[in-house]
C-alpha positions, 0 to 999 in steps of 0.5 A, a space after each residue: 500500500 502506497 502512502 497517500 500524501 495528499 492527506 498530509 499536505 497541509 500539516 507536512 511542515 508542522 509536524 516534519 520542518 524545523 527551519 533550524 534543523 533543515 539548515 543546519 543538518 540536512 542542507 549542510 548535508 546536501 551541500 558538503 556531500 553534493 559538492 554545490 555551489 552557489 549559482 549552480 542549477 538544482 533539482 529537488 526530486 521529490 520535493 514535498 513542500 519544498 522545504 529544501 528548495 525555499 533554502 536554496 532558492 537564495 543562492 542556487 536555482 531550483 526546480 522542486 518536482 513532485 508527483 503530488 500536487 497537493 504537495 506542490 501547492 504548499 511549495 508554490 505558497 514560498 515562491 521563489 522557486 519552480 514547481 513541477 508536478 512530474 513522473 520521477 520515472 519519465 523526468 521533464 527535463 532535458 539531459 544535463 539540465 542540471 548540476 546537482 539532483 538531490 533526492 532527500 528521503 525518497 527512494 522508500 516511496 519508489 517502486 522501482 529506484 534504480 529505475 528512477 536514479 537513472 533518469 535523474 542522472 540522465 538530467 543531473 552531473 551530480 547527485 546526493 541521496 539522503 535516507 536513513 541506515 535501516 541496517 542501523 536504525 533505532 527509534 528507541 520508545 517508538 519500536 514498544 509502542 509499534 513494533 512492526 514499524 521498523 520491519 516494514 521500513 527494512 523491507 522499504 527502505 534500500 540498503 546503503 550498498 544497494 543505493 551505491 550500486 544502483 548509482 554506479 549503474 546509473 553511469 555516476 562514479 566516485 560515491 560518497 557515504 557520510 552518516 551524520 548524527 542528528 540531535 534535537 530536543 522537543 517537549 515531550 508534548 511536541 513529540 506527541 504532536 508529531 506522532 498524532 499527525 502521523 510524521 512518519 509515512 509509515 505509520 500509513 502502512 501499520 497493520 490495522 490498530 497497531 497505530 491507534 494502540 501505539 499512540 495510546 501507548 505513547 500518551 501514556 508512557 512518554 510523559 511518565 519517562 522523559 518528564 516534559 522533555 524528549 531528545 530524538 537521535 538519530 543517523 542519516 546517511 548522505 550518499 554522492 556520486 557524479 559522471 
């Protein structure tokens, strides 16, 4: 079952951005790992909202492309960048439009991601993939209180070899694997927020009453534990490569 975004356009950046954070950790990210430099043209596959593409949009030139148009329709409220609503399979763009594709997240949703890294090669000298490690993930509280959450994401979630591979076979050479540590602190109540508006896409994908439960679970345990307080770390991996 695919996760339906449509549902969670409007409350995407409330419950999932920190400005803070996204500058900070992912963009920095983005940047390091995928060599850019300002003025350079980007694409923000799979944009969502555009949350990277409004950072960049000061210094670079960015085309955020989505499939979703319930997504894209927050993205165009910031402006100062383009939306295209577009097949990450079949991409709208020439070869060699852009410098640097960035993919943030995204290869979980897609059936076929070899297939889609071709194409984005095919449009971009440079790319940077960022995802989570599941070879090496822990979400701590969150696997008692839903615990096939993580074995669904295994399952979705290509391994970091599997992605190098599939860029090499997109034609992309001398790959970069940076993991990077993430620390960010929340009230407890904010964490609580997040998990009712589902901040994971694949709460969409538990089995029938195994995130109502969870949920409950969380109410009750989260404040008894952590006080009003909760830290989240964690580790994402940045993945580079060019042609």
């Amino acid at each position: 079952m695919a996760v339906d975004y449509s549902r969670h356009a409007a409350d995407y950046d409330r419950v999932r951005a920190d400005e803070a954070v996204d500058r900070d950790f992912w963009l920095r990210g983005l940047v390091e790992v995928g060599r850019l430099r300002d003025g350079e043209r980007v694409l923000d596959f799979g944009a969502g909202t555009g949350r990277f593409a409004h950072l960049l949009a000061t210094t670079n030139r960015v085309v955020a492309l989505d499939s979703s148009n319930a997504m894209l329709r927050v993205a165009r409220a910031k402006g100062h960048f383009e939306c295209v609503e577009g097949d990450g399979y079949r991409l709208p763009f020439r070869g060699d439009t852009f410098d640097l594709a960035m993919v943030v997240m995204v290869l979980q949703h897609l059936g076929d991601y070899g297939a889609a890294l071709r194409e984005v090669a095919r449009v971009a000298h440079r790319v940077v993939v960022a995802t989570s490690d599941m070879a090496t993930r822990r979400l701590g509280i969150l696997e008692e209180a839903f615990p096939t959450l993580l074995a669904i994401d295994r399952k979705r979630f290509p391994s970091i070899p599997a992605i190098v591979r599939a860029l090499e076979a997109a034609g992309l050479r001398d790959p970069i694997v940076d993991d990077r540590a993430l620390v960010r602190g929340l009230t407890t109540e904010e964490q609580l927020d997040r998990v009712r508006h589902r901040y994971l896409s694949t709460f969409d994908l538990l089995p029938p009453g195994e995130y109502e439960r969870g949920l409950r679970f969380l109410e009750r345990e989260m404040p008894r534990r952590y006080g009003d307080r909760f830290e989240i770390s964690a580790r994402f991996t940045f993945v580079g490569a060019t042609r």
